[in-house]
KOLVEX-792148 format. One line per field, with one value per residue (C-alpha): residue number from 1; chain; x, y, z. Coordinates in nm, 3 decimals, padded with zeros to 5 digits, always signed. Each point is the difference from the previous one (the first is absolute). Example, Ala and Ser with C-alpha at 12.3 -4.5 7.8 and 13.67 -1.06 7.14 Angstrom:
<recs>
i	1,2
ch	A,A
px	+01.230,+00.137
py	-00.450,+00.344
pz	+00.780,-00.066
</recs>
This chain:
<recs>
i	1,2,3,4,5,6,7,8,9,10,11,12,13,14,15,16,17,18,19,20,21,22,23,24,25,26,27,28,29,30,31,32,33,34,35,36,37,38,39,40,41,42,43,44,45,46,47,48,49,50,51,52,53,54,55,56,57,58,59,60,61,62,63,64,65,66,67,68,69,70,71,72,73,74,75,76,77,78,79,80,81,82,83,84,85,86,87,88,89,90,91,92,93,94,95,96,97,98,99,100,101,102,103,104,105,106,107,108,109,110,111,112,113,114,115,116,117,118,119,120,121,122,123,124,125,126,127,128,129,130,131,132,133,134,135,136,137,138,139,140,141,142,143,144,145,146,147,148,149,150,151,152,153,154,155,156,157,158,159,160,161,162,163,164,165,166,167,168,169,170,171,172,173,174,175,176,177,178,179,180,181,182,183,184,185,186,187,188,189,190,191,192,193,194,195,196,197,198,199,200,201,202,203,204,205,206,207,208,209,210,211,212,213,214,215,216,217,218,219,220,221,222,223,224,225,226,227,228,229,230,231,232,233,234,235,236,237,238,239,240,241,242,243,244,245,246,247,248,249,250,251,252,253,254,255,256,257,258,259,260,261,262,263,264,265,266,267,268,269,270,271,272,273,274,275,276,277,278,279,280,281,282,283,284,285,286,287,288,289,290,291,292,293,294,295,296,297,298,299,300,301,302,303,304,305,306,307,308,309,310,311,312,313,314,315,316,317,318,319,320,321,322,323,324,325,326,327,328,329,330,331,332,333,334,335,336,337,338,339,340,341,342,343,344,345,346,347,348,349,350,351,352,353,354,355,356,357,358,359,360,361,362,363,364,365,366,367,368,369,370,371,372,373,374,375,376,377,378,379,380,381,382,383,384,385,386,387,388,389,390,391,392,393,394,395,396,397,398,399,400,401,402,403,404,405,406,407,408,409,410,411,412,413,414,415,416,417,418,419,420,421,422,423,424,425,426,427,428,429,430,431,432,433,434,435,436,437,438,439,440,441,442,443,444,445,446,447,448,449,450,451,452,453,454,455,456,457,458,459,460,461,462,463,464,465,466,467,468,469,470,471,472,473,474,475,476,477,478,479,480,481,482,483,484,485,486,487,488,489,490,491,492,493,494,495,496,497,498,499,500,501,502,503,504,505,506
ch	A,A,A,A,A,A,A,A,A,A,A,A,A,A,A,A,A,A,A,A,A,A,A,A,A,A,A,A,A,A,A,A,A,A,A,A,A,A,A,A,A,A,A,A,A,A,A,A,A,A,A,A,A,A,A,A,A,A,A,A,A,A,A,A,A,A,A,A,A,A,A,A,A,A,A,A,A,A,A,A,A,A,A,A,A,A,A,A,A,A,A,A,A,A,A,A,A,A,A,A,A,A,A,A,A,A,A,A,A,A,A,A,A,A,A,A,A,A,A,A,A,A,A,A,A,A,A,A,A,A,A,A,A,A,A,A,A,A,A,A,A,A,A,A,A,A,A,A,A,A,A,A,A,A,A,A,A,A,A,A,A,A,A,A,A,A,A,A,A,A,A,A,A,A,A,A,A,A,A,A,A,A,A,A,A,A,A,A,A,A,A,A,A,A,A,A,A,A,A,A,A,A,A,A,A,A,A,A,A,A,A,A,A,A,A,A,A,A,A,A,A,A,A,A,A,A,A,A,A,A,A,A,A,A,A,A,A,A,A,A,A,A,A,A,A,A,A,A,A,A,A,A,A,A,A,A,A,A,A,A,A,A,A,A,A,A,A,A,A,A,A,A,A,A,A,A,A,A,A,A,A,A,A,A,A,A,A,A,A,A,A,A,A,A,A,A,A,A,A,A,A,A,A,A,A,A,A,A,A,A,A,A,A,A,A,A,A,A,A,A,A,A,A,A,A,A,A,A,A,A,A,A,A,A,A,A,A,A,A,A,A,A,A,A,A,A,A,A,A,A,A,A,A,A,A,A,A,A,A,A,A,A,A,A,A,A,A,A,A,A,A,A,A,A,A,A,A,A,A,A,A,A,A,A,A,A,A,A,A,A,A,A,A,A,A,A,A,A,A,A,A,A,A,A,A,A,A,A,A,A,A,A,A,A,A,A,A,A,A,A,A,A,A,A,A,A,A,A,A,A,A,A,A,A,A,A,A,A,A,A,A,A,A,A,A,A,A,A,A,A,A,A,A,A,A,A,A,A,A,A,A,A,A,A,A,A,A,A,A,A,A,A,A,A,A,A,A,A,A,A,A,A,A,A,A,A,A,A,A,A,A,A,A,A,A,A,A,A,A,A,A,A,A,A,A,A
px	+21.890,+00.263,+00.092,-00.378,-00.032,+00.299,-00.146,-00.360,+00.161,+00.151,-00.330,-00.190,-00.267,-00.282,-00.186,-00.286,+00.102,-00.157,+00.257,-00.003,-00.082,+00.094,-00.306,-00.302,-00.096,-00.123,+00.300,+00.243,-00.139,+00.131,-00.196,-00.108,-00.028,-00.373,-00.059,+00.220,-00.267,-00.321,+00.112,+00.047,-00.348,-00.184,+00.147,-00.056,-00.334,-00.026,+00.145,-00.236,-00.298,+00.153,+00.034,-00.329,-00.159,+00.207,-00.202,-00.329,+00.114,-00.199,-00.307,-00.260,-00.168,-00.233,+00.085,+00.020,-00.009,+00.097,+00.348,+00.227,-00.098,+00.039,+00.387,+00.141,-00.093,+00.175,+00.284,+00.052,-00.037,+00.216,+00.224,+00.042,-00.023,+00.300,+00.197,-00.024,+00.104,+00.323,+00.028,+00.037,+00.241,+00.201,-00.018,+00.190,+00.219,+00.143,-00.026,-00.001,-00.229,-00.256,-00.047,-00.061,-00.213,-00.245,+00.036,-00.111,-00.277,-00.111,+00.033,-00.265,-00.251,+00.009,-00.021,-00.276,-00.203,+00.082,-00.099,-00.328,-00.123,+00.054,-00.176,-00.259,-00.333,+00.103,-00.058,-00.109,-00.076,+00.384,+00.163,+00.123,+00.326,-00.092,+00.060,-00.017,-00.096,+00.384,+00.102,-00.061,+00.178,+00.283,-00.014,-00.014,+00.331,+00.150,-00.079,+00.113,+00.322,+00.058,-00.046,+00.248,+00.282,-00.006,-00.010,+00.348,+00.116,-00.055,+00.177,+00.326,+00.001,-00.065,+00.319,+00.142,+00.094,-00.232,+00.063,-00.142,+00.208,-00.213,-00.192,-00.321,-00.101,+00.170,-00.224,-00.326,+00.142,+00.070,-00.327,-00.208,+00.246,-00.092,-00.353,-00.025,+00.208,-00.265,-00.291,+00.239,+00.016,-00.351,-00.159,+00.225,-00.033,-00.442,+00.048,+00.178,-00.302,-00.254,+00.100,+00.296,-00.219,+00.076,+00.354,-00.084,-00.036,-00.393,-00.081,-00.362,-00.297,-00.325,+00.046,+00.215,+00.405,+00.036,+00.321,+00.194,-00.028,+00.311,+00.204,-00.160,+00.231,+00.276,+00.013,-00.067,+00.120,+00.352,+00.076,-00.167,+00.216,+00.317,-00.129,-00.025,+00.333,+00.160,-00.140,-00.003,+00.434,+00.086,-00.213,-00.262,+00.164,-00.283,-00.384,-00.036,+00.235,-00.252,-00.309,+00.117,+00.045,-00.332,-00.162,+00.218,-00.088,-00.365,-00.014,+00.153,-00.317,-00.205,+00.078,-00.001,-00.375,-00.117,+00.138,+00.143,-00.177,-00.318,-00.223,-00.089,-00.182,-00.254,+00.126,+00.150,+00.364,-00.102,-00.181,+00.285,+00.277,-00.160,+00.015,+00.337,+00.085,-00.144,+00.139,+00.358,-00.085,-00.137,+00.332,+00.267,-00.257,-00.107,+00.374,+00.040,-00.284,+00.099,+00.325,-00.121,-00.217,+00.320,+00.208,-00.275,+00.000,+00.390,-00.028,-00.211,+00.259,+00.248,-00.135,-00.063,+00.354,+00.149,-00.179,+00.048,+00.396,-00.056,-00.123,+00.213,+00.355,+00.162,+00.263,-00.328,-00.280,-00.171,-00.118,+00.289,+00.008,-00.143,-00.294,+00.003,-00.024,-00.302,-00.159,+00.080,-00.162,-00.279,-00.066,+00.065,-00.266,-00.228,+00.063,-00.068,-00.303,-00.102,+00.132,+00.202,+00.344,+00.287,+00.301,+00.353,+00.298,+00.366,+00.176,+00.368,+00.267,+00.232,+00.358,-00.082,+00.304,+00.259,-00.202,-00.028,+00.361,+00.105,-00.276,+00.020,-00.229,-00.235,-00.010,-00.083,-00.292,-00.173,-00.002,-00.183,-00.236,-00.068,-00.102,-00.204,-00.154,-00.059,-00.157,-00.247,-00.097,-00.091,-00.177,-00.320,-00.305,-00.135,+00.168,+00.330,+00.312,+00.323,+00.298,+00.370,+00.054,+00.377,+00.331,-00.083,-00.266,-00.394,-00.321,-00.310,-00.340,-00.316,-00.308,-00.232,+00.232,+00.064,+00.336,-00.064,-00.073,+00.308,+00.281,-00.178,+00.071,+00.313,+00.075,-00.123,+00.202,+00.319,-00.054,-00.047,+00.277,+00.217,-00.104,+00.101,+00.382,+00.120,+00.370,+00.179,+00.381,+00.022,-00.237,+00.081,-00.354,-00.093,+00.166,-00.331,-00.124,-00.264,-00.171,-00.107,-00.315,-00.160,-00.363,-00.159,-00.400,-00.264,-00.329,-00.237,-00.308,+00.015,+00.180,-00.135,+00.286,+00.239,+00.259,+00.365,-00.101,+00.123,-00.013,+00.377,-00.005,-00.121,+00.312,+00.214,-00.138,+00.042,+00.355,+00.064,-00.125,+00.211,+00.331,-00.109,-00.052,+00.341,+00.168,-00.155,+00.197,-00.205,-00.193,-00.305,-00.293,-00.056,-00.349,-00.040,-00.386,-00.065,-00.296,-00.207,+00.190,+00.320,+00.222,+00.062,+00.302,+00.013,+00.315,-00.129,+00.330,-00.008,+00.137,-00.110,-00.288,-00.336,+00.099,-00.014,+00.006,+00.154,-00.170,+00.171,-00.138,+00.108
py	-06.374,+00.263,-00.056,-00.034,+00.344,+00.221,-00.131,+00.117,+00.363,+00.033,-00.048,+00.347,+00.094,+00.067,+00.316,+00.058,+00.407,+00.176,+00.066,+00.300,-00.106,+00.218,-00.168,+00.125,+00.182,-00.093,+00.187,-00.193,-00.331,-00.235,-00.192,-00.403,-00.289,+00.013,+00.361,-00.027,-00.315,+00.248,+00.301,-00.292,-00.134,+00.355,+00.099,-00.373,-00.005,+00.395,-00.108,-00.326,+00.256,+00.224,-00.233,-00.162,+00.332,+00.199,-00.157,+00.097,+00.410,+00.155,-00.194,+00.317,-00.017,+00.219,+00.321,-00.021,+00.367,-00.083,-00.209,+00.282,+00.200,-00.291,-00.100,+00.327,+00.053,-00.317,+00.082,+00.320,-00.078,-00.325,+00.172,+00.294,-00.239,-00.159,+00.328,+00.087,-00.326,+00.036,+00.294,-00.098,-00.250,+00.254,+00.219,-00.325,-00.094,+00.296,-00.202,+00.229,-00.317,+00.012,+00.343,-00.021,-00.291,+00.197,+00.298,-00.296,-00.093,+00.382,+00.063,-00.275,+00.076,+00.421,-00.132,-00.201,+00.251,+00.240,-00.323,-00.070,+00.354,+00.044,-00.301,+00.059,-00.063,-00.031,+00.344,+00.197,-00.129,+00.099,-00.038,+00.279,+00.232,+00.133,-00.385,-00.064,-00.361,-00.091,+00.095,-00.243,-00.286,+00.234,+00.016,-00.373,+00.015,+00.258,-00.218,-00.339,+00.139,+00.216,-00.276,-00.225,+00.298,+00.001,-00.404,+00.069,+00.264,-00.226,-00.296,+00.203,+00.132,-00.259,-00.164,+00.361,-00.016,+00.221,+00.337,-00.166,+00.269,+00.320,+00.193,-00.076,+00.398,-00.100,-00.320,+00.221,+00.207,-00.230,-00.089,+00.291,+00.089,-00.327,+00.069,+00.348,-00.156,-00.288,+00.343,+00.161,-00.250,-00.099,+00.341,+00.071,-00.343,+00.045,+00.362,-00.146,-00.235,+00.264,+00.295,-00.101,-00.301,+00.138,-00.062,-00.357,-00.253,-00.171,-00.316,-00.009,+00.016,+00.037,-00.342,-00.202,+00.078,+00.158,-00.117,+00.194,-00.258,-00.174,+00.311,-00.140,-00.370,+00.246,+00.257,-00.292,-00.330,+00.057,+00.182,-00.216,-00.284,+00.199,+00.025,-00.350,-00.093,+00.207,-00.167,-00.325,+00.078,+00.183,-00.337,+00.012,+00.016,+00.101,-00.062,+00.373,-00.068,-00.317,+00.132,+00.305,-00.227,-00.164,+00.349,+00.077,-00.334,+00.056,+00.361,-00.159,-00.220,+00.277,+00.236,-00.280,-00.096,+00.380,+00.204,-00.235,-00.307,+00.158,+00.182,+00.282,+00.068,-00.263,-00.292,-00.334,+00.127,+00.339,-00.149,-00.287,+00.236,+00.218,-00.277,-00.093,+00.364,-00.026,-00.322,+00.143,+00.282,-00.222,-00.235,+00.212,+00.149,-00.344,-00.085,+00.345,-00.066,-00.336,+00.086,+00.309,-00.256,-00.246,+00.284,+00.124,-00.361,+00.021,+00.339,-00.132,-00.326,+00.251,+00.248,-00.307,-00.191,+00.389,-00.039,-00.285,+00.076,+00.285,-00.186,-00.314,-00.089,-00.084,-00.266,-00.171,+00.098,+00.064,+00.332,+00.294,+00.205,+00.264,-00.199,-00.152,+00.367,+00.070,-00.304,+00.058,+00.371,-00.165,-00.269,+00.150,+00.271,-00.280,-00.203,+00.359,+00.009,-00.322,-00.063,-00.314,-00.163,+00.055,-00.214,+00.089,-00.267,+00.132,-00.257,-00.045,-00.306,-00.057,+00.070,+00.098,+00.192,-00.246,-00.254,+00.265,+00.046,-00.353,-00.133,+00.321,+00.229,-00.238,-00.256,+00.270,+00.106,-00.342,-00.048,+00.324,-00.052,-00.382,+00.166,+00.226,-00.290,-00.152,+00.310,+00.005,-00.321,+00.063,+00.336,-00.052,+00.166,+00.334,+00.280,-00.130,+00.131,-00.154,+00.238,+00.025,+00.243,+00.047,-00.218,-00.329,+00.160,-00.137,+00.148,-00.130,+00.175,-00.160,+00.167,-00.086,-00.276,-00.028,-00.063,-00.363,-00.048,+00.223,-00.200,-00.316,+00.110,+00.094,-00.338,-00.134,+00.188,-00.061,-00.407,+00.041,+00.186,-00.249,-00.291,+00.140,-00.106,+00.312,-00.101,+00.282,-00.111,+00.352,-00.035,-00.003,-00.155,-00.263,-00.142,+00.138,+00.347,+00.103,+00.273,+00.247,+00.154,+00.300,+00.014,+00.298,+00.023,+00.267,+00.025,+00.306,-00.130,+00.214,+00.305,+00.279,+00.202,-00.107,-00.202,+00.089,+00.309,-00.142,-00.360,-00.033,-00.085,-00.355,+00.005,+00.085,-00.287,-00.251,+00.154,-00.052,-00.363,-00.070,+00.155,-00.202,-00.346,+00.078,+00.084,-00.333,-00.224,+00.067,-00.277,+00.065,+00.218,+00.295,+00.155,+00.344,+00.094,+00.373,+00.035,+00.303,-00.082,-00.049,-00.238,-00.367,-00.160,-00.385,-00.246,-00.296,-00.252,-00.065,-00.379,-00.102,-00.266,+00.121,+00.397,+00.084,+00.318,+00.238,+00.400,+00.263,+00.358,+00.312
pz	+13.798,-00.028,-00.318,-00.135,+00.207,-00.178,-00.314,+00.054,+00.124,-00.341,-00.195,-00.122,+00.197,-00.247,+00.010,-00.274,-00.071,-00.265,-00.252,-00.266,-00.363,-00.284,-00.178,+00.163,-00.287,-00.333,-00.136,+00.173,+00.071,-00.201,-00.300,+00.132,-00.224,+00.114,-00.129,-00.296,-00.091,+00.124,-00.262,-00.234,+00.045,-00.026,-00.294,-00.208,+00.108,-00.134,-00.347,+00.008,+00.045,-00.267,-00.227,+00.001,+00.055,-00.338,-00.309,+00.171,+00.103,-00.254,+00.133,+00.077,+00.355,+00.147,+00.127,+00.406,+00.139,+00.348,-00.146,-00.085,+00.363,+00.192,-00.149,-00.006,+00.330,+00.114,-00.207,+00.138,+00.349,+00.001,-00.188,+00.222,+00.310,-00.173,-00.064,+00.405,+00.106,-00.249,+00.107,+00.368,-00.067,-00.195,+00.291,+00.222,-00.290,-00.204,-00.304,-00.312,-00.167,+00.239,-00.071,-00.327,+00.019,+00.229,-00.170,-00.330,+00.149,+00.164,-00.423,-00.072,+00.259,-00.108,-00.329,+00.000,+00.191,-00.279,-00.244,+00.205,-00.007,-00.385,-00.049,-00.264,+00.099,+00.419,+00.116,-00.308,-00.384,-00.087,+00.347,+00.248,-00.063,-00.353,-00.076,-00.422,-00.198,+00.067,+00.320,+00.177,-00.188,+00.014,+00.377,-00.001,-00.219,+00.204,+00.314,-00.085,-00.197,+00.321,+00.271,-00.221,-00.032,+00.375,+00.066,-00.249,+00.270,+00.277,-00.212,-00.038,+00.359,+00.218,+00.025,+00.091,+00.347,+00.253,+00.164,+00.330,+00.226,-00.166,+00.274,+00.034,-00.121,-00.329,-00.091,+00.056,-00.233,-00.259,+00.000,+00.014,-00.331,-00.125,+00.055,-00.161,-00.314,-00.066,+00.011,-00.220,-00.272,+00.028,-00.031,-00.286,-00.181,+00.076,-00.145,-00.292,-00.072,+00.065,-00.111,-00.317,-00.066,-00.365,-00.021,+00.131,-00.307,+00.013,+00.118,+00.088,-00.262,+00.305,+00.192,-00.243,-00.104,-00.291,-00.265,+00.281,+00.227,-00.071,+00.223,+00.298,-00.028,-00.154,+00.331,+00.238,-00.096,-00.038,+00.332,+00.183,-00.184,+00.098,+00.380,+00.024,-00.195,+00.245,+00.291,-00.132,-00.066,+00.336,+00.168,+00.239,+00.325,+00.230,+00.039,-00.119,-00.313,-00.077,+00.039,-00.182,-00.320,+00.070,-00.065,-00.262,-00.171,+00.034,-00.112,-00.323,-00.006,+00.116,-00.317,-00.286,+00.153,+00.030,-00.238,-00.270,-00.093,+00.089,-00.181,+00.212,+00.297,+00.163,-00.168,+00.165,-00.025,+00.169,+00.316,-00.012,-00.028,+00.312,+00.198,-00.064,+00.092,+00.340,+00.077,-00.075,+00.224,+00.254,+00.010,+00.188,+00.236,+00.121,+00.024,+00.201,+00.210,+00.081,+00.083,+00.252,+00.154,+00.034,+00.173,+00.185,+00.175,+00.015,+00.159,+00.256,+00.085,-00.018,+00.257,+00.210,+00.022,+00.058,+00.322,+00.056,-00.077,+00.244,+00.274,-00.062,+00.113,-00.277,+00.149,+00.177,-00.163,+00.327,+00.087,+00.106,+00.243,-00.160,-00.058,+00.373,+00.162,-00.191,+00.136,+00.314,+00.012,-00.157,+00.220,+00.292,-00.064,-00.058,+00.291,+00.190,-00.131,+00.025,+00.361,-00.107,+00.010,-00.182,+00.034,-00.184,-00.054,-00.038,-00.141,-00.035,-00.139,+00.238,-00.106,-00.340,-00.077,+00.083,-00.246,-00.266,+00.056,-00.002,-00.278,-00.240,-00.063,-00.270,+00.268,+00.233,-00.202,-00.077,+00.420,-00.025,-00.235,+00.162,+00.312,-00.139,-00.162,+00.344,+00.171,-00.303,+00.012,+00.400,-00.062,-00.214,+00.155,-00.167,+00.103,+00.087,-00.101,-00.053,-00.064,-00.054,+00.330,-00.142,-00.013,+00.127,+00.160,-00.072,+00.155,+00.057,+00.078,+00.136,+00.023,+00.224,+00.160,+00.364,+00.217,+00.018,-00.351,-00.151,+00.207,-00.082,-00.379,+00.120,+00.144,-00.345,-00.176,+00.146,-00.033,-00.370,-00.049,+00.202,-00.255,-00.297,+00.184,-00.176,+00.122,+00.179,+00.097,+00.147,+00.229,+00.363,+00.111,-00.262,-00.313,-00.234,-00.055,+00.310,+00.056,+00.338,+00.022,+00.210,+00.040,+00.118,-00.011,+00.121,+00.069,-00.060,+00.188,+00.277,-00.155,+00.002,-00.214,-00.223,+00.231,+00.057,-00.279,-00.306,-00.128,-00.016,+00.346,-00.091,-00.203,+00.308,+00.161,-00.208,-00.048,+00.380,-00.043,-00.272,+00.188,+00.305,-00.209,-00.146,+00.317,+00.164,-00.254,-00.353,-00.154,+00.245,+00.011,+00.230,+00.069,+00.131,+00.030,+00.029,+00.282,+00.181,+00.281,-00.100,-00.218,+00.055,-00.221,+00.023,-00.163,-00.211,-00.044,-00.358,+00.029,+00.376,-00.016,+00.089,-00.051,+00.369,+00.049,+00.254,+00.095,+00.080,+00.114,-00.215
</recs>
């Protein structure tokens, strides 16, 4: 039994803590198998659709008025909504990448508001902002070529380690620099295409390219070729990283569709190619907003286990006494108000030093953690609470219990704890661990102000009881029951047959 004791002492005791994890975000959580085979998926099942969809892109349809409203405006909110979530993780991280990647897609969503309002035909016959037959396949250029320039950014800077330690003053200001950059370049890149549409070669002849058209694949194509070599040769070591490529990929569909093997505007390739665009735009802010929801739910573990951590003895994983004195103030108002009962147990192991002493201190703590075990399994009724008082100290509270009913817990409690034949050589009363007990209980019925003034008087009782029971020879149970008319303190022999009991006046 010894032997199989000692061993048990010397196993871990388990406690589920929430651990930090570098990868919470998308920018730092590693890349699974499983998303590694998702990216794959998307982007085969893109080039399937390209593919079957490329010899028909110069198929005419019918003009839909309502199509090129209803896209931009997704694409500029999701891609905004995307730029302030990046933008928020910068603002955690530091990272020079994530940065540039919101400031990317900040650039896309300006941009295509500058593209939707020059739109010929969408808010005046040639578009807002002294808008000309070819600016706005320029701004389409200017867009697509800028978001890829800033997808290379972010592919040279994200294994650069982050300034996490800036103050948080200095990330705001980052960004609001970042910000007023991205309305830099886009008023002066729209004013190009408005205004020095001259010095811009032609592309468009009305609705359909013009022998120009080739500039579109020569501005767009290539850089967004180099943004994905660079990815794909630096490796994909986040979700960000892999859903970044996934865009990139599909913005390389995206342009052949619309503005290469097309013919011009309203044809199969130019609805196709749309589509594309949104669903590129669409892929990181799912990601983003799945992963907000995910840490939202982690928050809300996390929040919980800190109380519980705060509340918890961590040797027992019973409450502490910090926890305990709450519920006593608590409870004891209530039984005030609800002129009830309320019963305390002090309870101590008898000669707990000498068998810490003699059994070392992991020996030591299993005992502990065993009794504790054993007062939980006797305390189960709503409202109970079972505490670490200190040491080799344990307290018990019982609301709404009476004298008789707290010592015959006590008694309980003291029998289980003798059959777990702890052994105890150091023991002057029994050859196994034992335990005393002090019981102290009150009743509010016929109070008519709060008792002995504060509820720490119950506490002095059951203290008393608990010095008595160890005075008397430990291993026994002592009851002390605060009354109107006085105190009565009984002794409850632990190991005499029948528990008689003997009363004493106090």
């Amino acid at each position: 039994m010894r032997l199989r004791f000692l061993a048990a002492a010397r196993k871990p005791f388990r406690m589920d803590f929430v651990s930090s994890d570098d990868g919470v975000f998308l920018s730092t959580m590693p890349a699974t198998r499983s998303q590694r085979r998702l990216a794959l998926a998307v982007v085969l099942i893109a080039t399937i659709l390209f593919l079957v969809s490329a010899p028909f892109a110069k198929v005419k349809l019918q003009r839909i008025d309502g199509f090129i409203p209803a896209y931009e405006t997704a694409i500029i909110l999701f891609d905004l909504i995307t730029a302030i979530l990046l933008f928020g993780q910068f603002a955690f991280l530091r990272s020079r990448a994530l940065l540039v990647l919101a400031s990317g897609y900040l650039f896309t969503s300006t941009m295509t508001l500058a593209h939707a309002l020059s739109f010929p035909g969408l808010f005046a016959p040639q578009g807002l902002l002294g808008a000309g037959p070819q600016t706005t396949v320029w701004l389409y250029i200017f867009w697509h070529v800028g978001f890829a320039l800033f997808v290379i950014a972010f592919a040279l800077l994200k294994d650069e380690a982050p300034s996490s330690y800036a103050p948080p003053r200095s990330a705001r200001m980052d960004i609001i620099a970042s910000v007023c950059l991205v309305l830099v370049a886009t008023g002066l890149l729209t004013l190009l295409a408005t205004a020095g549409q001259g010095l811009l070669p032609p592309i468009m002849d009305g609705n359909t390219y013009g022998p120009g058209a080739y500039l579109v694949a020569l501005a767009a194509w290539p850089v967004a070729l180099i943004a994905l070599a660079i990815m794909l040769q630096r490796g994909p070591r986040s979700v960000l990283d892999l859903w970044v490529m996934v865009v990139i990929s599909v913005q390389v569909l995206e342009v052949a569709l619309s503005a290469t093997l097309n013919g011009g505007r309203f044809d199969l390739g130019f609805y196709l190619g749309r589509i594309y665009g949104l669903m590129a735009v669409s892929v990181v802010l799912l990601v983003l907003l799945i992963e907000h929801g995910r840490l939202y739910g982690q928050l809300v573990a996390k929040q919980k286990e800190l109380r519980r951590l705060s509340i918890a003895d961590p040797l027992t994983a019973i409450a502490n006494r910090r926890s305990f004195d709450e519920a006593l103030q608590r409870e004891w108002r209530q039984a005030l108000t609800d002129r009830t009962t309320l019963a305390l147990l002090l309870i101590d192991v008898d000669f707990f030093k000498p068998f810490n002493d003699g059994y070392g201190h992991l020996t030591g703590d299993h005992c502990l953690r065993l009794v504790a075990e054993v007062l939980s399994g006797g305390a189960r009724r709503a409202g109970e609470t079972i505490a670490r008082y200190g040491g080799d100290e344990f307290a018990i509270l019982l609301p709404r219990t009476d004298a008789e009913r707290a010592s015959a817990l006590a008694r309980h409690l003291c029998k289980r704890v003798g059959e777990l034949s702890l052994p105890h050589a150091h023991s002057s009363i029994a050859p196994h661990v034992t335990i005393s007990i002090g019981v102290a209980s009150i009743s509010m019925a016929h109070q008519t102000d709060q008792p002995a003034g504060e509820p720490t008087a119950l506490i002095e009782a059951a203290d008393r009881a608990l010095y008595a029971a160890k005075a008397a020879g430990r291993n026994r149970v002592v009851e002390h029951a605060i009354e109107a008319a006085g105190s009565a303190e009984r002794t409850l022999n632990a190991n005499a047959a029948g528990w008689p009991s003997v009363l004493a006046k106090s």
